[in-house]
N, C-alpha and C positions, 0 to 999 in steps of 0.2 A: 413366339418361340419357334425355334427351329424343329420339326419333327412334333409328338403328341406327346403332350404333358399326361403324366400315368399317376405323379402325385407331387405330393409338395411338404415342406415343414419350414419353421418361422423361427428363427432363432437372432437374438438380436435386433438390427437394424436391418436386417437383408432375409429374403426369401427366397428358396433353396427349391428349387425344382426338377423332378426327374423324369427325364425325358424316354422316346425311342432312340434318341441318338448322344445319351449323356446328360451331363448337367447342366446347370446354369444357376447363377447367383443373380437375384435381383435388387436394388436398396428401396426400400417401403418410403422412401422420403419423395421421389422422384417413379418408381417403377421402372425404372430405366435397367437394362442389364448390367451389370458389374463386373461378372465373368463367367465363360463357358470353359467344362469340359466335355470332351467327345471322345469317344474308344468305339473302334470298329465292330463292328456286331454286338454292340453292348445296351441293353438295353431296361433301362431305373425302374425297377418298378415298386420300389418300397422307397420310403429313405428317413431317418431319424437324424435331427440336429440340436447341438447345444452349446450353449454360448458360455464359452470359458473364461469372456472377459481380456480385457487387452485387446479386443479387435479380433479374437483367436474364437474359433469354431470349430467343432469334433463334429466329421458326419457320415453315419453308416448307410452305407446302400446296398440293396441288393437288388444285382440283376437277374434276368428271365432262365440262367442258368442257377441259381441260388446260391451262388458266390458274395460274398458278404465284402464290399470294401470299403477301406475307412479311409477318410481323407481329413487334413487340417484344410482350414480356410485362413488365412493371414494376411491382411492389407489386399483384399482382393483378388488372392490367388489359389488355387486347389492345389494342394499337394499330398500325393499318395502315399500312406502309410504303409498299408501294409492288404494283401489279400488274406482274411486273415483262413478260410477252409480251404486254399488251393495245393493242389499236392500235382505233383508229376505223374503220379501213375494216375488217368484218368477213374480206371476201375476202381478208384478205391477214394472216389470223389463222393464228400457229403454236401448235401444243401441245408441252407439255410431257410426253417419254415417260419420262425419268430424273433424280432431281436429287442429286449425292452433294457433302456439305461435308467437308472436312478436319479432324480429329481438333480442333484446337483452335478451329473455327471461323473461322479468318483469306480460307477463302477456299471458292466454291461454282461445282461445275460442273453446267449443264443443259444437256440433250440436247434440243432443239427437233426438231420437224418440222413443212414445212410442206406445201405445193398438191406435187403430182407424187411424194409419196416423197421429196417432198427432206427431208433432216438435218442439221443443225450443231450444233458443241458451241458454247458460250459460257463461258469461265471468268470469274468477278466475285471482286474485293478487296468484303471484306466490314469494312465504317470500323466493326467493333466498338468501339476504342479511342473513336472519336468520338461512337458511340452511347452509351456510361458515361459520359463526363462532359457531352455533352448533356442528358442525365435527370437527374443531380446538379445539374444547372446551372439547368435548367428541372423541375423537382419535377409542375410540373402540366402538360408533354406527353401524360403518358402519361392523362389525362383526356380528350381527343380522343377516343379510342373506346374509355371505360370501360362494362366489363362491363353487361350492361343483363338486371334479369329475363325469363324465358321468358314470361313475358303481353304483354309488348310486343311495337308491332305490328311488324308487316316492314317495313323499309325498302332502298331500292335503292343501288345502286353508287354513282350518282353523291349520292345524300344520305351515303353515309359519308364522299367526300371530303369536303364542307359540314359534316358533323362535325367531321372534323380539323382544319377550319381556322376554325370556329366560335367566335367571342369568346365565349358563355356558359360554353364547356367550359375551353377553353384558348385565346391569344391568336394569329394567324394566325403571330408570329416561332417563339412557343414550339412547337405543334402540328408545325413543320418538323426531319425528321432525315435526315440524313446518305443518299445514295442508294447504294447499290453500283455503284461502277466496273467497268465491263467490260475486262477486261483482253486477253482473245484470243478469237476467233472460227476455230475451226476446221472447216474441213469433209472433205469425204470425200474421197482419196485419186485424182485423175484417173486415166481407164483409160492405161495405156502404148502409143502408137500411133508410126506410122510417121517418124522423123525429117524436118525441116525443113531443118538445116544441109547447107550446102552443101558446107564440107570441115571435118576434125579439126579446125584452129584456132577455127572457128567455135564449136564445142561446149565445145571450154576454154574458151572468154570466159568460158562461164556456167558453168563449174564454179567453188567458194570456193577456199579456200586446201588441200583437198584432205586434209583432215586427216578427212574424216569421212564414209559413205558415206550416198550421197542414197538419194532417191527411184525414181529410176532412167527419170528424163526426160531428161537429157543423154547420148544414143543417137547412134549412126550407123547404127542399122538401120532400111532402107528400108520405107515397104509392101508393095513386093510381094517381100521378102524373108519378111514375116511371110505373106502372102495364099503362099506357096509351100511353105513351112513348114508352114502348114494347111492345105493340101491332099494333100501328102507325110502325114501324121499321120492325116487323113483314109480316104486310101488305105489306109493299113496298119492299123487299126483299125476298120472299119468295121459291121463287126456288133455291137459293142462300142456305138459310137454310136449305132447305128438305135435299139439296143433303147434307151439310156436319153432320145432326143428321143422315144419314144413316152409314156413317166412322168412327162416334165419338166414340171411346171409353165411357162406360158409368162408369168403373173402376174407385175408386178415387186412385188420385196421390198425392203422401207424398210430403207436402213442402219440400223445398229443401232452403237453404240461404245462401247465396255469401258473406262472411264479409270479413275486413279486419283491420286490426291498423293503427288508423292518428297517426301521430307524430303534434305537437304543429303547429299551422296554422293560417292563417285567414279565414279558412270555417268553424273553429271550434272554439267557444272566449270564454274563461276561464273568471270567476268570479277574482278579485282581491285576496280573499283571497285563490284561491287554488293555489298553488307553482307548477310548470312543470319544468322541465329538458328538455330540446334541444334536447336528445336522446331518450326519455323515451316517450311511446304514453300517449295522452290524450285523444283518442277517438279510436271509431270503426262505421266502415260504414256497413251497412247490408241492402239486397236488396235480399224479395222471391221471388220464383219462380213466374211469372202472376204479379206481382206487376208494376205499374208506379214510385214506391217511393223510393228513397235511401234517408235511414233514417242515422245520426249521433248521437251517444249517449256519452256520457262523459265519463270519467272512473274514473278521479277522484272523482268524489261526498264523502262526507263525509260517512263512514259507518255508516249502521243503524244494529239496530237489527235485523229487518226481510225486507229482500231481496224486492225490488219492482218488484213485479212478470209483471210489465204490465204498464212499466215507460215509459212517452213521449221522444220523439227524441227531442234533443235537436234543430237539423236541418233539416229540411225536402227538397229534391229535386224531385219535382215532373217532371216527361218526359210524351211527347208527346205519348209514345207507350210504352209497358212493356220492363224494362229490361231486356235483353238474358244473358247478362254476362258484366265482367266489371275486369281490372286489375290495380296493382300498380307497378309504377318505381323501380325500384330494391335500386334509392336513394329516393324512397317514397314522392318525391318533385309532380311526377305527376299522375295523373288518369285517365285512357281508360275508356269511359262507350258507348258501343255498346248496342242498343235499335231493338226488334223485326222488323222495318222498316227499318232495313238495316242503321240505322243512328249511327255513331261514333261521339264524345264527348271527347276532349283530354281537362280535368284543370289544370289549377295550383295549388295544392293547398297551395301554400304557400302563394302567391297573392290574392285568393281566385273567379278566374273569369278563364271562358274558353278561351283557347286557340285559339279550332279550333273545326269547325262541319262540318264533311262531310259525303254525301250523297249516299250511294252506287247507282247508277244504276239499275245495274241489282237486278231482283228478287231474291232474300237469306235469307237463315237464316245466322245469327254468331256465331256459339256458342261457341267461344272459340276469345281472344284475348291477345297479347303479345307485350311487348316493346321488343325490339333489342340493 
C-alpha cells in the first residue's frame, strides 16, 4: 500500500483499508488492489464497512481530524456521500469519538463531542434500500468519485464535491444519493438536583402514565435536604474523603456512552401501529459513563420535523452501582451488564427478565466484558 495502513474492515469480497494518505479497496480472491482513494491531508484512522449486497458497500471513516465520512463503493469505485459533522464555522466543529452500525446495516450511531467535554449520541436511518436502486437506476453515479491512480495530484474537499456533481463524470441529478436521516439526538443524563415543585400534585402532572420508571427528575426532595444529607455523610466519613480529594483528579472528563441495537423483544414493546421486522433493530440501549441507568429508546418513532434533542427513554434500568461496561450476544438474544461493584447481570432479552447475577469477590474493577 501506498503510505501506513492504520486499519482495515472486510465487507464482502473486498478488503477496505485505511491509510495516512486515503483509502484503498482490495478483492480477497487475488489481494490485488481494486481501487484507491486519496484526500490531501487526510488521514483513515478508523473505518467500518458493510455489504449492502448488489456489489454495493456503506463505509464510515474517520479521519485524524474526527470528521466522520461515509462513502458507497459500487463496481469498484468510492463515492462520497456525505461529511456527515462538517460545518463551516470551524469553532463550532465536533469530532467523532465512536461510530457503531447495526448488524444489517439499517441503522448508525455516532458518538460526537464537542467545545467544553460536551457529548451526544446521534442515531441515523441509513436509505440502504434507496441507495440499491439509485445505483441500478443511475449506473454512472458511482463515477462521481471513481477510483483515480496514485500519480495523480491532490486535490481538496471542496473539488471532490465538484466532482460529484461534475457533468464530465456523471450528471448533477445522477451524482445525487440518498442522505442519512437523523433520527434521535441523545445526550447525557442531567445531574439530579434540588426540587422545583411546589406540592405532590405538581410533580404527577409530569409523571406519564406510570407504567415505567424514569429518570428520577420528578422528586420532592428539596436542596437543602440534599446540602444536609452531605454534610451528615461528610461528618461521618471524613478521613475517608480527605484522603481521596488529595488523588482526585480535578480535570473534567468527556462522557463517554456504551450503546448498542436491540432487535425486536420484550424489554422493548412497540406501539401496535409501528410495523418491526424480526431482523431489523427497534431500539438502542445507551449507558454514560458514572451513570446507574441503561436507558432504551425506540427507533422507530414516526419522523418529525425537528429531531427531539432531549427525548425520554422509553425504558429505564436503574442498577445498584454505576455501570462499568456492558456487552451483546453476537445472536443479540442476550445482554452482559457488569456494574462498578464487581456485579454481572446476564438477560434475556427476548424473554425480557435476568438470567443470572453474580457476584465477584474479590475486589475489581471490569472494564471490559465478552461472550465466548
Amino acid at each position: 500500500v501506498t503510505g501506513r495502513a492504520n486499519c482495515l474492515a472486510v465487507s464482502g469480497n473486498y478488503i477496505f483499508v485505511g491509510l495516512s494518505v486515503g483509502l484503498a479497496a482490495f478483492k480477497m480472491s487475488d489481494c490485488k488492489e481494486a481501487c484507491a482513494w486519496d484526500e490531501a491531508e487526510m488521514e483513515i484512522c478508523a473505518i467500518h464497512a458493510w455489504d449492502l449486497g448488489n456489489e454495493c458497500h456503506v463505509l464510515f471513516a474517520v479521519d485524524e481530524m474526527g470528521l466522520l465520512w461515509i462513502f458507497r463503493f459500487h463496481k469498484e469505485s468510492f463515492l462520497l456521500i456525505k461529511i456527515l459533522n462538517e460545518v463551516e464555522d470551524i469553532s463550532k466543529r465536533s469530532t467523532c469519538v465512536e461510530v457503531v452500525l447495526s448488524l444489517a446495516g439499517d441503522y448508525a450511531g455516532v458518538l460526537l463531542q464537542g467545545k467544553q467535554h460536551k457529548a451526544w449520541l446521534e442515531i441515523c436511518r441509513l436509505p440502504k434500500d434507496s441507495w440499491l436502486k439509485e445505483m441500478e437506476k443511475n449506473p454512472g453515479a458511482a463515477a462521481g468519485l471513481a477510483c483515480r491512480e496514485r500519480s495523480s495530484s491532490w486535490i481538496s474537499v471542496a473539488d471532490i464535491f465538484l466532482l460529484q456533481e461534475s457533468p464530465v463524470s456523471a450528471n448533477k441529478a445522477d451524482a445525487k444519493l440518498s442522505l442519512p436521516g437523523l433520527l434521535l439526538k441523545v445526550k447525557p443524563p442531567k445531574p439530579v438536583t434540588g426540587s422545583s415543585f411546589k406540592s405532590p400534585l405538581d410533580a404527577l402532572k409530569e409523571v406519564d402514565d406510570g407504567s415505567t420508571l424514569g429518570l428520577g427528575y420528578n422528586h420532592l426532595i428539596k436542596d437543602f435536604q440534599w446540602e444536609l444529607q452531605e454534610a451528615i455523610f461528610r461528618s461521618t466519613y471524613w478521613k475517608y474523603l480527605e484522603a481521596e480529594d488529595k488523588t482526585e483528579s480535578k480535570e473534567e472528563i468527556p462522557r463517554r456512552a456504551t450503546f448498542d441495537f436491540l432487535l425486536p423483544s420484550w424489554i422493548l414493546q412497540v406501539g401496535p401501529e409501528m410495523k418491526v421486522q424480526p431482523d431489523v433493530p427497534a431500539g438502542i440501549s445507551v449507558h454514560w459513563d458514572g451513570s446507574h441507568n441503561l436507558c432504551l429508546y425506540l427507533l422507530n418513532h414516526p419522523l418529525k420535523d425537528k429531531v427531539d434533542s432531549d427525548p425520554k427513554p422509553e425504558v429505564v434500568w436503574p442498577c445498584a452501582a454505576p455501570i462499568a461496561c456492558l456487552t451483546v450476544s453476537s445472536c443479540s438474544r442476550y445482554l452482559a451488564l457488569a456494574c462498578e461493584d464487581a456485579t454481572v447481570t446476564i438477560w434475556d432479552k427476548h424473554l425480557g427478565y435476568p438470567l443470572c447475577v453474580t457476584a465477584i469477590l474479590e475486589e475489581c474493577l471490569i472494564r471490559s466484558i465478552h461472550f465466548l
